[in-house]
C-alpha positions as CSV (number, residue, x, y, z in Angstrom):
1,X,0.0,0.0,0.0
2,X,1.0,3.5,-1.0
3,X,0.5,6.5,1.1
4,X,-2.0,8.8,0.2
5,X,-2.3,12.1,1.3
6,X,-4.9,12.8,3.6
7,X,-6.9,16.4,3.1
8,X,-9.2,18.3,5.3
9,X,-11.6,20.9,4.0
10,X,-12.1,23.9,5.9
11,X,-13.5,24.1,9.2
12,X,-15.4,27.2,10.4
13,X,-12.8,29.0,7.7
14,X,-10.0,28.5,9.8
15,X,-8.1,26.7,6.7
16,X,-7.8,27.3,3.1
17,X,-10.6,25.3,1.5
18,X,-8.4,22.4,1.4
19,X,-5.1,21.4,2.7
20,X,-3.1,18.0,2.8
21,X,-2.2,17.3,6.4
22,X,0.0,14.4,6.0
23,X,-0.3,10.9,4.6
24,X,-1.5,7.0,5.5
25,X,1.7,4.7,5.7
26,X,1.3,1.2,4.9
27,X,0.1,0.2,8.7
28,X,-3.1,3.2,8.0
29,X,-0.8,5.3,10.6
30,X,-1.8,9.3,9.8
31,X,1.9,10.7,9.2
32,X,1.9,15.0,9.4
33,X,4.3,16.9,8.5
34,X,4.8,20.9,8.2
35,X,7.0,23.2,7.3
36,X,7.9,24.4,10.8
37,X,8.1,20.6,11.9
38,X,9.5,18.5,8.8
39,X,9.9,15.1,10.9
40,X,6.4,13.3,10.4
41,X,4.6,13.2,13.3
42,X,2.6,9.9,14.0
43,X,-1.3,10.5,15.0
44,X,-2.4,7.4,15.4
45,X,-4.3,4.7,13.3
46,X,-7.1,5.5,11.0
47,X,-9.2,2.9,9.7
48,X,-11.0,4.0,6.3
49,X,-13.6,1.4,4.7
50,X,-14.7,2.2,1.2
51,X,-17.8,0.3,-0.3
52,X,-17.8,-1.3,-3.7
53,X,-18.4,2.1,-5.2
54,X,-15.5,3.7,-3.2
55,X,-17.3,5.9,-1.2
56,X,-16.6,6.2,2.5
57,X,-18.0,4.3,4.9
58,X,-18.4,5.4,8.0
59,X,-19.8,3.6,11.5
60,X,-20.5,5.7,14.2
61,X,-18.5,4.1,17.3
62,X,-15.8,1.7,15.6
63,X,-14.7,0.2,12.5
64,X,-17.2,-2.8,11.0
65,X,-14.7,-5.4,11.9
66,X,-14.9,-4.9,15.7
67,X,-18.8,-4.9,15.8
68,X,-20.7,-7.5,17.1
69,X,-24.6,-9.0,16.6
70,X,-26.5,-11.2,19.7
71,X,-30.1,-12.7,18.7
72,X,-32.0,-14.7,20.8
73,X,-33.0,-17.8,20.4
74,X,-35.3,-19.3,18.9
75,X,-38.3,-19.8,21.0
76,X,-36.3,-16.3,23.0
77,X,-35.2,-16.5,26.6
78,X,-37.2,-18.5,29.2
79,X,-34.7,-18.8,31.9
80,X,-33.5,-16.1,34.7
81,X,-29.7,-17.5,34.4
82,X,-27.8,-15.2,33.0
83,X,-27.5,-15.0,28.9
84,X,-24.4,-14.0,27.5
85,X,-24.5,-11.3,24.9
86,X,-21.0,-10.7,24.1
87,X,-18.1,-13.3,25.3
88,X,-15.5,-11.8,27.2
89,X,-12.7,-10.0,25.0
90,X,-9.0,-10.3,24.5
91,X,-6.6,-8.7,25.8
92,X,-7.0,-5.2,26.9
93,X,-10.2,-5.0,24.8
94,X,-13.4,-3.9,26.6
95,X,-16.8,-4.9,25.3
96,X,-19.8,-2.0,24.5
97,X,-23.1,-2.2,23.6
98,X,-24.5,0.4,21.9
99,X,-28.5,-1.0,21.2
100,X,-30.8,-3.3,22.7
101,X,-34.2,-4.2,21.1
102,X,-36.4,-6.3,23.5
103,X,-40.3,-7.3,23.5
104,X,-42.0,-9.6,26.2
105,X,-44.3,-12.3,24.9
106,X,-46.0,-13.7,27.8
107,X,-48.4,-13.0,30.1
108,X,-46.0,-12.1,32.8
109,X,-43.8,-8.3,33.2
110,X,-40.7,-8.8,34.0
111,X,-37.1,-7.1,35.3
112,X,-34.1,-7.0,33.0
113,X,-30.9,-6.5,33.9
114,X,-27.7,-5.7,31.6
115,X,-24.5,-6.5,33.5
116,X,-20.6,-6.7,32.9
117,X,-20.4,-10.2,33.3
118,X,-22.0,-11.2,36.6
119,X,-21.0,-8.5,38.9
120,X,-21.7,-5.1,38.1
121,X,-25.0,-3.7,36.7
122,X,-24.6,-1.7,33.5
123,X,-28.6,-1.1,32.7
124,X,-31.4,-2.2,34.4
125,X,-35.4,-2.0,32.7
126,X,-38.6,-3.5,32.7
127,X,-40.4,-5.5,30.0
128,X,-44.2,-5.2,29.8
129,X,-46.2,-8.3,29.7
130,X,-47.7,-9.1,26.1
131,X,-45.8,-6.4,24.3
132,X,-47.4,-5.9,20.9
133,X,-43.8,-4.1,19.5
134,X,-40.1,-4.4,20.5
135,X,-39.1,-1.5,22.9
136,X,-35.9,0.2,21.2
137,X,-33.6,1.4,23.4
138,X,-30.2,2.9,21.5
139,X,-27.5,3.9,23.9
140,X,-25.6,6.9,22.4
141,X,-23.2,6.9,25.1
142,X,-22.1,3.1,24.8
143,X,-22.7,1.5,28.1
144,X,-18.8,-0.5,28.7
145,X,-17.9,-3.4,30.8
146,X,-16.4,-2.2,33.6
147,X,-15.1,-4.3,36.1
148,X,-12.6,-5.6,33.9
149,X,-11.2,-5.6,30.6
150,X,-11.6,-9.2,29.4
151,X,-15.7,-9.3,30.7
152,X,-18.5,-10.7,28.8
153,X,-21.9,-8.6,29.0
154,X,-24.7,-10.8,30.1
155,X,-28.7,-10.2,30.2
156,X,-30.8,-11.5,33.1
157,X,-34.7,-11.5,32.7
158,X,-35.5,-11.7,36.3
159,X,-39.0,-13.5,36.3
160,X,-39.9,-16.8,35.9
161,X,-42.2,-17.7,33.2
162,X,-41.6,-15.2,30.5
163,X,-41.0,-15.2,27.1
164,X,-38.4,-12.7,25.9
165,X,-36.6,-11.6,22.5
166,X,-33.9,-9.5,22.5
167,X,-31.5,-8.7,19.8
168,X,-28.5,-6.3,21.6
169,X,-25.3,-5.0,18.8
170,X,-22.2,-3.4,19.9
171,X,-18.5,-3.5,19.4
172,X,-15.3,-4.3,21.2
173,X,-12.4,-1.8,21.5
């Protein structure tokens, strides 16, 4: 891979409408360089994902490849054991979740609980009984795992007897 130069257009016209700031290296490393400061100056790692039409794409908390999808299944949850929604992650990776679509099917309400693996509570809701439509809920601050680095995120329905789908998405980091 070559490196490309990298070009911002002007914000709040502060810049001249637009201006190379530096240039990918092979790694996707932003490299910047000026004439006051010649020696390129590493940023950090920018990951760019065009589609098939080479346009950008762009996801709004991490790159595609780091997301992950949990579905219930079939026939939903009908235990109060925890289910896991994400398995822990590697090394020094935490675990978010950024959306949660649930919808109780039976008779009974119940509690649900989001937690970082077993110990601490992340989110905690209610599911009406006999729900006609999924409740939404999108988290635009991502709720992380937080009692350790390398935890899985697990949902508890807290009543006995009920019939819950949930779908949950999110992304490690």
């Amino acid at each position: 891979m070559t490196a490309q130069p990298l070009y911002v257009t002007s914000v709040l016209g502060q810049a001249a409408p637009t201006v190379a700031i530096g240039a990918l290296d092979a790694n996707g490393v932003l490299q910047v360089a000026s004439a006051t400061n010649p020696l390129p100056i590493t940023i950090g790692t920018v990951g760019l994902t065009a589609g098939t039409s080479n346009i950008g794409v762009v996801t709004p908390y991490s790159v595609a490849s780091a997301n992950w999808h949990y579905a219930a299944p079939t026939g939903g949850i009908i235990t109060t054991a925890p289910v896991t929604l994400v398995a822990a992650a590697g090394a020094g990776v935490r675990n978010y979740i950024t959306a949660l679509q649930i919808k109780g099917c039976n008779a009974v309400a119940s509690e649900v609980v989001i937690q970082d693996g077993a110990a601490v509570v992340l989110w905690r809701g209610y599911v009406a009984a006999t729900m006609l439509t999924a409740d939404d809920l999108v988290f635009p601050t991502p709720l992380m795992s937080l009692s350790g680095m390398y935890s899985a995120i697990t949902l508890t329905v807290n009543t006995t007897a009920t019939l819950t789908y949930v779908t949950a998405q999110g992304f490690t980091a």
